[in-house]
C-alpha positions in Angstrom: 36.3 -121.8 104.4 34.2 -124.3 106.8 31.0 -121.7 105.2 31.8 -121.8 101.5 31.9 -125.5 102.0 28.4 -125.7 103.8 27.1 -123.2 101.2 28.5 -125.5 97.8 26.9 -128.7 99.9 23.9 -126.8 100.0 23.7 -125.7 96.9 24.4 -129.3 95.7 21.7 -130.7 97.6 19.4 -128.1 96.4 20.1 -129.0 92.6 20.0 -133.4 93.4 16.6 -132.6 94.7 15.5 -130.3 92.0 16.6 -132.8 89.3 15.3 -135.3 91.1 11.5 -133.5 91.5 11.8 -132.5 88.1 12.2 -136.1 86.2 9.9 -137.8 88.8 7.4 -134.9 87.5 8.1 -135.6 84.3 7.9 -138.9 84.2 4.4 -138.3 86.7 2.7 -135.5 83.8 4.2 -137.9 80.7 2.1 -141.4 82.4 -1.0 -139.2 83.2 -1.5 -137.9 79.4 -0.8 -141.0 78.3 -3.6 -142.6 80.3 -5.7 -139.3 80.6 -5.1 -137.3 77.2 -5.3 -133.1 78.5 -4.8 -130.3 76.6 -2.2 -128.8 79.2 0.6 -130.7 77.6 1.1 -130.4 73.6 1.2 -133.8 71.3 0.8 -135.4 68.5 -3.1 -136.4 69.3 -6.1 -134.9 68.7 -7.3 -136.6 71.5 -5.5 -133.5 73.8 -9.0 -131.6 73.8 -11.2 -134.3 73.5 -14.2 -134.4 76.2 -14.2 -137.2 78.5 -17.0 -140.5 78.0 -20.1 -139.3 79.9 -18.3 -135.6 81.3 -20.8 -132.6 82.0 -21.3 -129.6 79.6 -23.9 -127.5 81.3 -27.2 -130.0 81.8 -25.9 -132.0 79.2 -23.9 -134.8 79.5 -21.8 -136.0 76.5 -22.1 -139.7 74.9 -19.8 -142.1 75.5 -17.3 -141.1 72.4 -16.9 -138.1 74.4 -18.7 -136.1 71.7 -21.2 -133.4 72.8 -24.0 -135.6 71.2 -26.0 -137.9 71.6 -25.1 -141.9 71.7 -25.5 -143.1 68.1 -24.7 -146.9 66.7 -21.6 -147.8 64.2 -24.2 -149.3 62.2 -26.5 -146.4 60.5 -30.1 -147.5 61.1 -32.1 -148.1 57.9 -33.8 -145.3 56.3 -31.4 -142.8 57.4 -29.4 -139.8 55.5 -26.6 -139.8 58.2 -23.9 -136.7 57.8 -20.5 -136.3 59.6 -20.0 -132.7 62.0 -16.4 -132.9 61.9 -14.8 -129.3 63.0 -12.9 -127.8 66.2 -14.5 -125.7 69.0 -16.8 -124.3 66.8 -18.5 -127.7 66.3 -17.8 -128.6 70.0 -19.2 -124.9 71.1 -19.4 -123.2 73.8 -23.2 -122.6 74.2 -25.2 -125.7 75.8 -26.0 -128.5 73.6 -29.9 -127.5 72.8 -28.2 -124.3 71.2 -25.4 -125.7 69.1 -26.6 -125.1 65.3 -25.3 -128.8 64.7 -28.2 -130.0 67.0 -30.8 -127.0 65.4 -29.4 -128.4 62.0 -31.0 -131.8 62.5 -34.0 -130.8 64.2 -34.7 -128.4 61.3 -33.8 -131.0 58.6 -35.7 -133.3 59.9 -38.8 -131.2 59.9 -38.7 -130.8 56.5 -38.1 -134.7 55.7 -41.2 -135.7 57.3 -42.9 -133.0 56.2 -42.2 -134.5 52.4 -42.2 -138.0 54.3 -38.6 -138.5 53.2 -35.8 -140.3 55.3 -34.5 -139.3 58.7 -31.1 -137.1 59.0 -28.9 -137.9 61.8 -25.9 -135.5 62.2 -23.0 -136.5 64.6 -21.2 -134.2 65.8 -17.8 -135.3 65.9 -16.5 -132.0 66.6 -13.0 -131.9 69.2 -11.9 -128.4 70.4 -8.1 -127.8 69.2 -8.1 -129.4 66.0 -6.7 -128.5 63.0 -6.8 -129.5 59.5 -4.5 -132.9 59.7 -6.7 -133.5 63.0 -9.8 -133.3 60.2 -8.3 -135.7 58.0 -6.9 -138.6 61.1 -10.3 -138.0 62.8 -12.2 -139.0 59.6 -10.3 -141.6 58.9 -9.8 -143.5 62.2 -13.1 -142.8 63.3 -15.4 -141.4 60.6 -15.1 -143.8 57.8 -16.6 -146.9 59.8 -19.2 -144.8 60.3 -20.9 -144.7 56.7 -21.7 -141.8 56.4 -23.6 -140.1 53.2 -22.1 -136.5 54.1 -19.3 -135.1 55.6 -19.7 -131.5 57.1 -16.1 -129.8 57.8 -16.1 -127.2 59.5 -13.1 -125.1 58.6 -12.2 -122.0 60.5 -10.9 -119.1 59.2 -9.6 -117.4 62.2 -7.1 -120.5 63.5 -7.3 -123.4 61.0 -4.8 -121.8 58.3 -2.4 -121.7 61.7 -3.3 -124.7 63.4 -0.4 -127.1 61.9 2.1 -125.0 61.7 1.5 -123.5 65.4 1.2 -127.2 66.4 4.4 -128.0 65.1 6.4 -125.3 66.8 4.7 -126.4 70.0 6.2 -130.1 69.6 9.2 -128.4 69.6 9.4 -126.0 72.0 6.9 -127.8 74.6 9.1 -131.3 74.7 8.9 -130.9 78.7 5.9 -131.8 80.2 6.5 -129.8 83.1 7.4 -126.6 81.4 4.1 -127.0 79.0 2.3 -127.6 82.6 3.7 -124.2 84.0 3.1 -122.3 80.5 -0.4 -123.8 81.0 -1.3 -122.2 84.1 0.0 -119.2 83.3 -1.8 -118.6 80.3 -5.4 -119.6 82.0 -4.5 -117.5 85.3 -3.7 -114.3 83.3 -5.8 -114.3 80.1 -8.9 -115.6 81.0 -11.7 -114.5 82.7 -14.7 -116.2 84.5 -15.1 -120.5 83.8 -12.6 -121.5 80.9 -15.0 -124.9 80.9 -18.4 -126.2 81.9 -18.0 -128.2 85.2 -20.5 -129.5 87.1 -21.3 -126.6 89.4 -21.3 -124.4 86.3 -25.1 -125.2 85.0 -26.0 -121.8 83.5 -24.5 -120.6 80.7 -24.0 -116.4 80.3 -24.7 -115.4 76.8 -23.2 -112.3 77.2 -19.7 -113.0 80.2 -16.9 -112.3 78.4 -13.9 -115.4 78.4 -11.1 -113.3 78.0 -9.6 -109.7 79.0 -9.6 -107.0 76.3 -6.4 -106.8 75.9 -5.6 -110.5 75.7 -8.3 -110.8 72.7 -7.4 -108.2 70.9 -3.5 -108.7 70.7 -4.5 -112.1 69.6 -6.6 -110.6 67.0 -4.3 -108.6 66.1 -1.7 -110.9 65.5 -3.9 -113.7 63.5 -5.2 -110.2 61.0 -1.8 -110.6 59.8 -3.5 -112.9 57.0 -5.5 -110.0 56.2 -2.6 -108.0 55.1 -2.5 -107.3 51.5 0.3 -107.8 49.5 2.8 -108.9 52.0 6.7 -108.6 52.5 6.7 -112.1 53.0 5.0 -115.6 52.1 4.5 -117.0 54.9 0.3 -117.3 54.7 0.7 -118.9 51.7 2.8 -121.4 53.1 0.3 -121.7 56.0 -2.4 -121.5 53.3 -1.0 -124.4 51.3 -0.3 -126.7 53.9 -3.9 -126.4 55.6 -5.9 -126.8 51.9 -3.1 -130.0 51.2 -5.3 -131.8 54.0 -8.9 -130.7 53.2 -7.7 -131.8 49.5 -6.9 -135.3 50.8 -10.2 -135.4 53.0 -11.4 -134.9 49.3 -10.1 -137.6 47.8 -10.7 -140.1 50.5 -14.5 -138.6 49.9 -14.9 -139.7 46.8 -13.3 -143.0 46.7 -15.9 -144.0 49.4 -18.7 -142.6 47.8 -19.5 -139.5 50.5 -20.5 -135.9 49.3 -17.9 -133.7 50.9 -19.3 -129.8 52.4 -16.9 -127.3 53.8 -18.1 -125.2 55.9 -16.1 -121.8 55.8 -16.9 -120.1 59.5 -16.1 -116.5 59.8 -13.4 -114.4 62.4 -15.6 -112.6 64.6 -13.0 -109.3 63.4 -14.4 -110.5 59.6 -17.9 -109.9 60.7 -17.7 -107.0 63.3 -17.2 -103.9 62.4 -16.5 -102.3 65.2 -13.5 -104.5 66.2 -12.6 -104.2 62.2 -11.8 -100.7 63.4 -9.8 -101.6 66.4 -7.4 -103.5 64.8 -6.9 -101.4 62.5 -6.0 -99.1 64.9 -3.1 -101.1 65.8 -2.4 -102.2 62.3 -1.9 -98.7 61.1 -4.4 -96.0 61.7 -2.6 -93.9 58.7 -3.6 -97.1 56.0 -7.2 -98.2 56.7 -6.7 -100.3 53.4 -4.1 -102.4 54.6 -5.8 -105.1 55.6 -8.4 -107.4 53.6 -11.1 -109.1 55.7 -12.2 -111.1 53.0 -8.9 -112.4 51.1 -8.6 -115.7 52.9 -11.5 -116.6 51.3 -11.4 -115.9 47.8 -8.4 -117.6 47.9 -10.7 -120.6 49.7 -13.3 -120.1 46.7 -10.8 -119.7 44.1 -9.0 -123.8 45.2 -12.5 -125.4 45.9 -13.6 -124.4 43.0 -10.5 -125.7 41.3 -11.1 -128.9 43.4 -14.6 -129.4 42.6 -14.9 -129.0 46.4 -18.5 -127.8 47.8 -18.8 -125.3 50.4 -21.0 -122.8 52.4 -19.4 -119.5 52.7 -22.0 -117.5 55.3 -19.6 -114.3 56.1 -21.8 -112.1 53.9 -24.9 -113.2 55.8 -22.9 -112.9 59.5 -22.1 -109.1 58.3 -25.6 -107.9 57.4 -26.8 -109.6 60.6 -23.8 -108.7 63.0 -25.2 -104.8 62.5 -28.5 -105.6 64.1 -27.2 -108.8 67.0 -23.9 -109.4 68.6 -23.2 -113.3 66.9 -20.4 -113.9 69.1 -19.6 -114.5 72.5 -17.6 -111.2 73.9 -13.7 -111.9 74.1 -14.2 -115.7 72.6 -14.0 -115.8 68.9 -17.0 -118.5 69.1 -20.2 -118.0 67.8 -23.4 -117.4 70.8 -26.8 -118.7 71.0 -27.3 -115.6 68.0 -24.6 -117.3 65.9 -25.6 -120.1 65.9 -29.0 -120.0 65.4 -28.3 -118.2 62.4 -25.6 -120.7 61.0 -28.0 -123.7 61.5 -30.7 -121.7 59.1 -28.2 -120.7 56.9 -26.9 -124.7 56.6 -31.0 -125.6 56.8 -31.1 -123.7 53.4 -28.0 -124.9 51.3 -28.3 -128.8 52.9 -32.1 -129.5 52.1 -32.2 -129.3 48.6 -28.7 -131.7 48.8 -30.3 -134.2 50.7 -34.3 -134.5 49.0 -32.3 -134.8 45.5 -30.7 -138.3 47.0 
């Protein structure tokens, strides 16, 4: 008897202190984001992935915004065609500032400006890994607009930004606990990643050609995003997904036009729309008996199809990343993100379509 009684009083002072570490931790995670925004814990913010004022990426150190850029006024100097980057990782990137084909972008415009002695272009790019489509539309708004810009570039994404709000959603609900988003956190980077997940100090030389994740993490995750590849569905539920992401670019259309700014989507390939060779794999695990299950290019018709409608300008490079994809990799093994390749070509493909947009103002 004098045992079982030890064992319950143990047991009771095992949970107190459990409890008790868990709510202090909590409380500890809930302050931290609070002060120090992180993308380890999920909220409402699309400040979660935002670099920090002055943090490292490679031998480049961002401005003060936290934007991998450089510092630029509120006021837009005189003389100046100034356009607004605004996008996810893909903006952001992963190569080293020199290499990301928002930076190309402007050096190439402005090569042609002063060849026709024109104005200067400055691009900012405003670009915040993690962001989704109501992230677009709240970043423009509290931060772009004061701006003045003459151009906004949106980058859309067709691999995650169809997902982004809905998956964002589920998260606020299922990741309420701080802690347990911390734990989920660590497991994901300590078992799915491979080699630096970010650019630390230390970490000065970027590798074109590392892979970021296992096989088999990427291509599950492949996988399961190809299910908006999947022609004629049993169920609706990328058209919901498809609805609500547009609903937002339409509003960033509106607010556009009231203030006067020429509005450019930017519709960025999957790396499984452009390769051929992963094409194959996932269908493989699709279904190897119906190669025409799946349709690599339906998201964006159906992207043509409501701009159009919308009277909404994009760029549409896929065709362009497929001829090229046969002759150079264009993205980073196991990343989705575009390499030094990628981008390169997406800043002469922009060079192209923008120029004649901006010497006609």
């Amino acid at each position: 008897m004098t045992r079982i009684k030890t064992l319950k009083s143990i047991l009771f002072q095992t949970l107190i202190i459990t409890t008790t570490t868990f709510v202090l931790a909590e409380i500890t995670f809930r302050i931290y984001h609070r002060i120090n925004p992180t993308f380890i814990f999920g909220d409402r913010s699309y400040n979660r992935w935002r670099g920090k004022p002055y943090g490292q990426d490679f031998e480049f150190k961002l401005n003060s915004q936290g934007f991998k850029d450089v510092e630029f006024t509120v006021e837009k100097p005189e003389n100046t065609f100034r356009i607004l980057g605004v996008g996810d990782s893909f903006n952001f990137g992963i190569v080293p500032y020199r290499y990301n084909f928002l930076t190309l972008l402007e050096e190439k415009l402005n090569q042609n400006t002063k060849k026709n002695s024109q104005k200067g272009v400055e691009i900012i790019n405003m670009g915040i890994p993690g962001l989704g489509p109501k992230d677009y539309l709240s970043l423009l708004v509290n931060e772009g607009l004061k701006l003045e810009p003459d151009m906004v570039l949106l980058s859309f994404y067709v691999g995650n930004d169809f997902l982004d709000n809905q998956l964002k959603a589920q998260e606020r609900r299922w990741n309420r606990s701080y802690v347990m988003s911390f734990l989920h956190s660590i497991l994901a980077l300590s078992t799915q990643y491979e080699g630096q997940v970010f650019n630390p100090k230390n970490q000065l030389k970027y590798l074109d050609d590392q892979p970021t994740r296992t096989n088999d993490s990427y291509l599950n995750d492949t996988k399961n995003k190809s299910n908006m590849f999947v022609k004629d569905p049993a169920d609706d539920i990328f058209a919901e997904y498809f609805k609500d992401a547009v609903s937002d670019i339409l509003k960033i259309k509106d607010i556009c036009d009231h203030q006067n700014i020429e509005l450019v989507v930017l519709i960025i390939p999957d790396e499984v729309q452009v390769d051929q060779k992963l094409q194959a794999q996932i269908l493989e695990m699709f279904d190897a008996d119906k190669p025409d299950k799946l349709d690599f290019q339906l998201p964006n018709r159906l992207l043509h199809q409501t701009f159009n409608q919308a009277g909404i300008d994009y760029i549409d490079p896929l065709k362009d990343f497929k001829v090229a994809s046969a002759q150079t990799r264009l993205y980073k093994p196991n990343d989705t993100h575009w390499n030094i390749a990628g981008n390169q070509l997406a800043a002469e493909l922009l060079e192209t379509n923008l120029s004649p947009k901006i010497t006609s103002k």
